[in-house]
Structures are given as C-alpha cells and as structure tokens.
C-alpha positions as CSV (number, residue, x, y, z in Angstrom):
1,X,-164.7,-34.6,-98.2
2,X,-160.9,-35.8,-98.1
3,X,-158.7,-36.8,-100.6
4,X,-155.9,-39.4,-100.7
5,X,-152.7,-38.6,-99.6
6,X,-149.9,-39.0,-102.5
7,X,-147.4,-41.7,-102.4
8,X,-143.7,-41.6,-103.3
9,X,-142.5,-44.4,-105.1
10,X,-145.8,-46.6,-104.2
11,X,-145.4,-48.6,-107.4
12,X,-141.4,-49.2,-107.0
13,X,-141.6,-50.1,-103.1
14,X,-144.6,-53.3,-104.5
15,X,-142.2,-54.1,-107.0
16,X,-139.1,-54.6,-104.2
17,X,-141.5,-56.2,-101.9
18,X,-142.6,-58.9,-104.0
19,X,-139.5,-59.2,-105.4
20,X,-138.0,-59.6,-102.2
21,X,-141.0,-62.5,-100.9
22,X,-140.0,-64.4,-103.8
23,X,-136.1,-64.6,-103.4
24,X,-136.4,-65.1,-99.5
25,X,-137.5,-67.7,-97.8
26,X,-140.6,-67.9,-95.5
27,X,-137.9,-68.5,-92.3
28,X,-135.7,-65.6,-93.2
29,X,-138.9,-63.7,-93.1
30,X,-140.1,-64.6,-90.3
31,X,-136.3,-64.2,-88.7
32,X,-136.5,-60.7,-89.8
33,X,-139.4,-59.9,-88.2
34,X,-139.1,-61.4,-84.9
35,X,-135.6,-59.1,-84.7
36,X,-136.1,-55.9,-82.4
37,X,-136.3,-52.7,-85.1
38,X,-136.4,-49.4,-83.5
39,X,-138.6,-46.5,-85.1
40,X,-137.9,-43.0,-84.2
41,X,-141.0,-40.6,-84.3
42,X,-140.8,-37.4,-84.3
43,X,-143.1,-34.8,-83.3
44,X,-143.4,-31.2,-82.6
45,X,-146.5,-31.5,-80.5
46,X,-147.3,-32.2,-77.1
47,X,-147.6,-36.0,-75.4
48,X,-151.2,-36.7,-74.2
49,X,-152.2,-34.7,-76.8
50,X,-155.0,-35.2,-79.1
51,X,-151.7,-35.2,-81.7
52,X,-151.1,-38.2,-79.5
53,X,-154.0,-39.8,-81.2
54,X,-152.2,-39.6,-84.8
55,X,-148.8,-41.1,-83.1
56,X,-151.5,-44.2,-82.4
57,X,-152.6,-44.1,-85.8
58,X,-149.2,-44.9,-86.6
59,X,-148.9,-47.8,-84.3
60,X,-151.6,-49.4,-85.3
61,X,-150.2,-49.2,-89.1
62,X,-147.3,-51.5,-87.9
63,X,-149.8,-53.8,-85.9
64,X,-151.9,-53.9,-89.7
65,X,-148.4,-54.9,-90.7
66,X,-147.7,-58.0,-88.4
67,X,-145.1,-55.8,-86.0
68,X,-145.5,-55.9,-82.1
69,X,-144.6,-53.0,-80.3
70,X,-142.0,-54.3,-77.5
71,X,-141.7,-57.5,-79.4
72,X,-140.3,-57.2,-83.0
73,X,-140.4,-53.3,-83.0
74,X,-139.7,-50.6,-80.6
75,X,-141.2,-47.2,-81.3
76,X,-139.3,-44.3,-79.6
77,X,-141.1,-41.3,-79.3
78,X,-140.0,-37.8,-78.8
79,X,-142.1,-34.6,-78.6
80,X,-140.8,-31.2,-79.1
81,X,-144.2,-29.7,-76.6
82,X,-144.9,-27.2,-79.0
83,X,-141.2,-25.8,-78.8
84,X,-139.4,-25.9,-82.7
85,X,-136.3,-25.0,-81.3
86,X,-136.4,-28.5,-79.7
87,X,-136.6,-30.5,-82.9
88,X,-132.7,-30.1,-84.1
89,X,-131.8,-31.7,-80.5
90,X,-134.9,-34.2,-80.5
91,X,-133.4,-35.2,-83.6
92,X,-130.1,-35.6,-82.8
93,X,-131.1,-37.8,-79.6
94,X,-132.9,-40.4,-81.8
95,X,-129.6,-40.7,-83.6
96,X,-127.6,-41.8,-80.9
97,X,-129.9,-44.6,-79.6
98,X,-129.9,-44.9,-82.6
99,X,-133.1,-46.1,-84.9
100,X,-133.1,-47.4,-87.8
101,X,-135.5,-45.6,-89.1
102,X,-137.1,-41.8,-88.1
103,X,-140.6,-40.9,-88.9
104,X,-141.6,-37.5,-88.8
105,X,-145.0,-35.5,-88.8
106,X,-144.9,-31.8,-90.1
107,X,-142.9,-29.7,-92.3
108,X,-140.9,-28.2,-89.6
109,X,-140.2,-31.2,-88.0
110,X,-138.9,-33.1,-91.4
111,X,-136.1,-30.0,-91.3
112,X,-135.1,-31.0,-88.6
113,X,-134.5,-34.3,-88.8
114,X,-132.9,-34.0,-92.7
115,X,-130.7,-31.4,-90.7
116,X,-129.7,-34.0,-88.4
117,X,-129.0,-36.6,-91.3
118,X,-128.1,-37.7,-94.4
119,X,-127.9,-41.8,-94.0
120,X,-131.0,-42.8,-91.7
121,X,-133.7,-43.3,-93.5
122,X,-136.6,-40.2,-92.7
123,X,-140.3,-40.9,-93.0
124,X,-142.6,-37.8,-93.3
125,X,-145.8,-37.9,-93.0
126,X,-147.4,-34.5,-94.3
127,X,-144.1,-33.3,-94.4
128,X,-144.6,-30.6,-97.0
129,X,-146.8,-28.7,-99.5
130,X,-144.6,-28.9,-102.1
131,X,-141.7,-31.7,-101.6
132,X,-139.6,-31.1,-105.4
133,X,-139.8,-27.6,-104.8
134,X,-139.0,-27.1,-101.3
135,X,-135.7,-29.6,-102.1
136,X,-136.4,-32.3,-100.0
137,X,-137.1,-35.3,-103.0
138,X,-135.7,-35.3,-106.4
139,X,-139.1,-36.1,-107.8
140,X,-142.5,-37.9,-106.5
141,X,-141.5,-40.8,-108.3
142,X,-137.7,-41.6,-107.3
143,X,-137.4,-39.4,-104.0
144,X,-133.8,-40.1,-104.3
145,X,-131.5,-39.4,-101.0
146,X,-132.8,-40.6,-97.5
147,X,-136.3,-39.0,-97.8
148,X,-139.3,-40.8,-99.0
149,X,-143.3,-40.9,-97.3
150,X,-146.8,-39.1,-98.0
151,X,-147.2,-35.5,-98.6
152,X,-151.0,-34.8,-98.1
153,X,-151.1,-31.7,-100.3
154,X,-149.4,-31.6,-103.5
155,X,-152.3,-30.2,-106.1
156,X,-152.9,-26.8,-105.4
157,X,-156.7,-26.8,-106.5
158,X,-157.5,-28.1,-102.8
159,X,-157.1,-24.6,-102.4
160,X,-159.2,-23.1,-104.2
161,X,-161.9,-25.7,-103.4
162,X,-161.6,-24.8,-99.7
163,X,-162.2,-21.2,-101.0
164,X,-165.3,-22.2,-102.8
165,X,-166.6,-23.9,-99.5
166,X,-165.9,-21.1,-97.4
167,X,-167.4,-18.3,-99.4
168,X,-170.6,-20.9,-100.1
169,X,-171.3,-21.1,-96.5
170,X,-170.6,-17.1,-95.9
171,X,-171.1,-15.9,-99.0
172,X,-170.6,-12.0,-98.0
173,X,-166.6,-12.6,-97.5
174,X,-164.0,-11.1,-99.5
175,X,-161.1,-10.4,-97.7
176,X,-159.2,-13.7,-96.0
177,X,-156.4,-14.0,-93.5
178,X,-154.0,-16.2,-93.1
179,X,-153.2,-18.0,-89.9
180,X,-149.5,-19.4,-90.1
181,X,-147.5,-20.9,-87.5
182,X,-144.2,-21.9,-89.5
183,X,-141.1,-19.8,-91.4
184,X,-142.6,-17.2,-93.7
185,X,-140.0,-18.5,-96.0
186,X,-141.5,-21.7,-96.6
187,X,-145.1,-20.5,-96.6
188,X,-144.0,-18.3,-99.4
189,X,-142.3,-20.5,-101.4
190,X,-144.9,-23.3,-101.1
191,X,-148.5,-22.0,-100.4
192,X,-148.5,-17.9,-101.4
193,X,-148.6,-17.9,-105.4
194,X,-150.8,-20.9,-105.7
195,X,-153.3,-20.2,-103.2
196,X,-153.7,-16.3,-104.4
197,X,-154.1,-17.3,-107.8
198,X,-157.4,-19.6,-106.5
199,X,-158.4,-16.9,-104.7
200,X,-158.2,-14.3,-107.5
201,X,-161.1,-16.8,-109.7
202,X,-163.4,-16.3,-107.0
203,X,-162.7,-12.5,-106.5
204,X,-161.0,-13.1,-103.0
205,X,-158.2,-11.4,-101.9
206,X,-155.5,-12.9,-99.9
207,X,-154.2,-11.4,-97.1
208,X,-150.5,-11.2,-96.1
209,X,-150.1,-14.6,-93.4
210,X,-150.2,-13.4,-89.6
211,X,-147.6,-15.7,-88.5
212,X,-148.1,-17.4,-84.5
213,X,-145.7,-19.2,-82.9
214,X,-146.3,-19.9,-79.9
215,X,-150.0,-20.0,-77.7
216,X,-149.1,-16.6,-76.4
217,X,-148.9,-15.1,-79.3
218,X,-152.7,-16.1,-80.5
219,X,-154.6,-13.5,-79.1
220,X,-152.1,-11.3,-80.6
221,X,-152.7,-12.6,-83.8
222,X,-156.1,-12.5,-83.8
223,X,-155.7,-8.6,-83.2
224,X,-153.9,-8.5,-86.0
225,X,-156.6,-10.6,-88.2
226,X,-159.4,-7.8,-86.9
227,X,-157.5,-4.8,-87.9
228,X,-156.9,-5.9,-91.0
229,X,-160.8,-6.3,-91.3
230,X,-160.5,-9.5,-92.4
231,X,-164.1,-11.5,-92.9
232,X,-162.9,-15.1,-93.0
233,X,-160.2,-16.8,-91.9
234,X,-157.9,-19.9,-93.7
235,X,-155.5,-22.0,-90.9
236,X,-152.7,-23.4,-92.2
237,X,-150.1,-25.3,-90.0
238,X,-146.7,-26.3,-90.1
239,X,-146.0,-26.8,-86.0
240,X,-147.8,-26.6,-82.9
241,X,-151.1,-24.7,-83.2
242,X,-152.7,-27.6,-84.7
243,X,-152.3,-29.4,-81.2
244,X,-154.1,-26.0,-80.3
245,X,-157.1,-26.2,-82.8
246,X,-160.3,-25.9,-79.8
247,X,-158.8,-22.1,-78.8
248,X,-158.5,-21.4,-81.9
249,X,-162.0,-22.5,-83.4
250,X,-162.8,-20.4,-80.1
251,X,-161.2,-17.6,-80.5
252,X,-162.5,-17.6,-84.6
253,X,-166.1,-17.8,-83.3
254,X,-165.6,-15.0,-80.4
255,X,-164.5,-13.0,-83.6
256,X,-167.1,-14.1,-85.9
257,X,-164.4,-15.6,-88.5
258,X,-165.6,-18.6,-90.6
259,X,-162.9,-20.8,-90.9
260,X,-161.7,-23.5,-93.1
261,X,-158.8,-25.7,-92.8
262,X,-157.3,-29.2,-94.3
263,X,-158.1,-31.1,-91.2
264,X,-161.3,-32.5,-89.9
265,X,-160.1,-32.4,-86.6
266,X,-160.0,-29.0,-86.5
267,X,-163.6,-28.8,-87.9
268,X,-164.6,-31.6,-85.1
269,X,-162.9,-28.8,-82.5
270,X,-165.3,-26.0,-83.5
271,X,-164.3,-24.3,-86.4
272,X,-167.1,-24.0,-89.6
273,X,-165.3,-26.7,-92.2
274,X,-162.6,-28.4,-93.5
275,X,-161.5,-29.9,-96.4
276,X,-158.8,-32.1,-96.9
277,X,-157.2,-35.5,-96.9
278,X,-158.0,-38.4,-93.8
279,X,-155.0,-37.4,-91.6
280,X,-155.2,-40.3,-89.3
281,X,-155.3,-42.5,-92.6
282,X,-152.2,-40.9,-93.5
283,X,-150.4,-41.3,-91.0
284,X,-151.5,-45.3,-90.6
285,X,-150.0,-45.3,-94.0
286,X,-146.6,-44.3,-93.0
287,X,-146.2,-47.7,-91.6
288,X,-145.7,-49.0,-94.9
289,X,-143.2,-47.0,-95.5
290,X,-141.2,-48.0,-92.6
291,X,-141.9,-51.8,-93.1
C-alpha cells in the first residue's frame, strides 16, 4: 500500500533532456560524463544506520543513470547523528568543497541547507508536507529559485486513509496522539488542519503533537502519550527518530499503542502498519534530479 512520490517539473526536465540529446553531440556527452561531479547529501541521521540504507538507494539511482561513484561522480556525505543543530554547519561545509549539487533528505534538513544558499542547486527528497505553502517552491510545476525534487506527501487524504487503517485494525480507538520530532511551527502549518479534519469523518479526535527531539526524551514522551489516555498512536517525522523507529515500535507495544506511520520501514521495525509512498524508490528517484 504506497503511493508515488510527486514530481516537480517531471514533464519540463524530459523536455530539456531531450532537447539537450538532440543539440549535443554523442562525444560532448560522453565528455560530460566522464568529468568528476561532486554531490553533496545531506542527512540528519546517523552513518551505519539503517538511514544509511536510503543514502544507497540514492547511489544506486546514479549507477541506473550511467554515473560511477569515484569515477565521473563523487558523492560526499555528511550526517548530522541525530543532532539538528548540526545541519546549518553540515551545510555550510559542503559549500566550501564545494558541490555542485546538495541533496537533502527531510524537512529539517532542506532548511538547512536553503539557509545555507541561494545559488547551488538543493535536491530534497521528502523534504516537506506541503512545499507552496511552507515557501520553499513557487509551485509544483515551476519550483522556481534553487529548489526542485520529490515531496512524498502532498494530498492530505493519505491521512485520513491511515486513519481508516488504524481504527480497522483497532476499531475501539478514539483518541490519537501525535508523535513529532520537528518545529511545532511547521507541523502546524503543514500537517494540523488537514489531518484533524480526516480525523473529524471518522469521529477521531486529534491530540495536540508530543514533540521528541532527541532519544532521551522518548520515554518522556511516551509518559506524556499515556496521561493523555491516548488509545492509538500516529508517528510523524521530520529528523532523527525515524533512524530510531525499533525503540519506538517497542516502546508503542510495551504501551499497547497501535501505530501507523507513512513508512514501511517503520512497520518492518515492529509497529502495527503503515501507509505510505516506497521511500527507498523515492529517494532512487532523486538521482534524476541531480543528473
């Protein structure tokens, strides 16, 4: 059960490629590819990390795409360990290399590197609920500026499908928390309105999101979720719990929470079901975006 991520500009970017086939000669092509390219990617979670697995994904979209890595492209990667604070500097190192190009994964980690620049072309990859909205493109079609890539989640009726998933395997819940581990701010501006109006046609109420931002703070958290009473539990992720999805399908289960997410992973670490887009297609996709 995943849907297709949505692409920017997918039919403009054909159009320049073959375009660009026909006025260039095969040589020049080949010239061009057998140049060393350097690909900044940026991530907030932790290397040797099942996230690790995704930066591969990505790898292998280039390799689909005739580019050797050491050869015609260099991919330098930086990891932020779980640590947002890291991502302005992270950022600001890939600039001085510099790369030609910076992919990013996550909407805290696309701040961070639009932060950092106006001119070097950015890449996201799941970079944000709601991309017009939230400022970063000027539209799906023409992003405009130095932005462009796949946002996995732009219709909110994903929402409400989750919802009718999670209350058809545990039909007794009505009251669902939130788990959060990005600004408030953006959550509310992006997720909040859309997601409690799916909730209100299945007679679900919403609870305010218990934000965690760091692995300390889980167990935390999950006292929050328990005085609340809630009886089913929604994971949403902008940063660095998602690298930590086993403790918390763990932690769900030791407090008998069903949980739903977007990811499959995080259903394949434990927690009751997901729904949601491929994201290790996704990000393979990105590559095209970079090429």
């Amino acid at each position: 059960m995943h849907g297709r991520g949505v692409l920017m500009e997918r039919r403009a970017f054909t159009r320049v490629v073959i375009c660009g086939l026909i006025a260039v000669p095969l040589n020049t092509v080949a010239q061009a590819l057998s140049a060393r390219f350097r690909v900044g990617y940026l991530s907030f979670s932790i290397p040797q990390s099942a996230t690790e697995l995704l930066a591969d994904s990505f790898t292998q979209g280039l390799r689909d795409l005739g580019y050797v890595e050491g050869k015609s492209v260099t991919v330098e990667r930086r990891w932020a360990s779980g640590r947002l604070d890291r991502l302005p500097e992270l950022a600001a190192e890939l600039l001085r290399i510099p790369v030609d190009v910076i992919v990013v994964q996550g909407p805290s980690t696309v701040r961070a590197a639009a932060r950092a620049t106006k001119t070097i072309p950015i890449v996201m990859i799941a970079g944000s609920n709601d991309p017009v909205g939230e400022g970063l493109v000027e539209s799906l079609a023409r992003p405009g500026g130095n932005i462009t890539g796949l946002t996995y989640a732009v219709s909110p009726e994903r929402f409400g499908k989750q919802l009718e998933l999670l209350k058809a395997a545990a039909p007794a819940i009505s009251r669902i928390a939130v788990w959060w581990d990005g600004d408030l701010a953006l959550f509310r501006q992006s997720i909040a309105t859309p997601l409690e109006a799916q909730a209100r046609k299945l007679g679900l109420e919403i609870q305010s999101p218990v934000q965690a931002l760091e692995p300390g703070a889980y167990g935390n958290a999950l006292e929050t979720i328990k005085q609340r009473r809630a009886d089913a539990l929604m994971l949403f992720f902008a940063g660095p719990s998602y690298v930590y999805r086993e403790r918390l399908a763990s932690l769900a289960i030791e407090n008998r929470l069903p949980t739903v997410s977007a990811f499959k992973e995080v259903t394949a670490a434990g927690s009751l079901l997901s729904y949601g887009p491929d994201f290790s297609a996704v990000v393979r996709r990105a590559a095209v975006y970079v090429d």
